[in-house]
N, C-alpha and C positions, 0 to 999 in steps of 0.2 A: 504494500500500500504506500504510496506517493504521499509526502509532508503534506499538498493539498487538499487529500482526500481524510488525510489525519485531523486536520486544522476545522474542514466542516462538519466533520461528525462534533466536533466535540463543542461548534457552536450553536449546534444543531437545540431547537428550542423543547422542552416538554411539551405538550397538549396544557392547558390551562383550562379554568372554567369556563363554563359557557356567560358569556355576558346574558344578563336578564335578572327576570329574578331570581331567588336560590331554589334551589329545587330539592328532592327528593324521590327516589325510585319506589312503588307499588307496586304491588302482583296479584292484576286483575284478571280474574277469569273468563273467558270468550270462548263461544262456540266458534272449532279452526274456519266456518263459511266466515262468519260474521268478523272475526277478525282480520280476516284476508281482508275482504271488502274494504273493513277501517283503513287496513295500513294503505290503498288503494287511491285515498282520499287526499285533498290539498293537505297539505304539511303531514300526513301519515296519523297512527294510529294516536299518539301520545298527543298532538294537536288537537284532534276530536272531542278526545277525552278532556281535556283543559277547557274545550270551549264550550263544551256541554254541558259538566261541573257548573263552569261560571254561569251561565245563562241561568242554569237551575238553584245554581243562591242567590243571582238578584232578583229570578221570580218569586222563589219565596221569602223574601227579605219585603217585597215591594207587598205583599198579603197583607 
């Protein structure tokens, strides 16, 4: 391996958090059709689920 190739590995960045808000990981159960489907969706599976969540506590917040 060439001093170049030495030099970038090692200024080579980690993966960082995702900018947003903070998160956490869940483990929700799905029928495999119905999940398929989700992740199929604009922004995929984990998207759906965030925006449906939220819809469903300002609708009942707004009760």
């Amino acid at each position: 391996m060439s001093q170049m190739e030495t030099r970038e590995t090692k200024t080579r960045k980690k993966p960082g958090p995702v900018p947003g808000a903070p998160t956490r990981k869940y483990n929700v159960l799905l029928e495999e059709e119905l999940g398929e489907w989700a992740k199929r969706q604009p922004g995929g599976l984990s998207e759906l689920v965030r925006r449906l969540i939220r819809e469903e506590r300002q609708r009942k917040e707004a009760e």
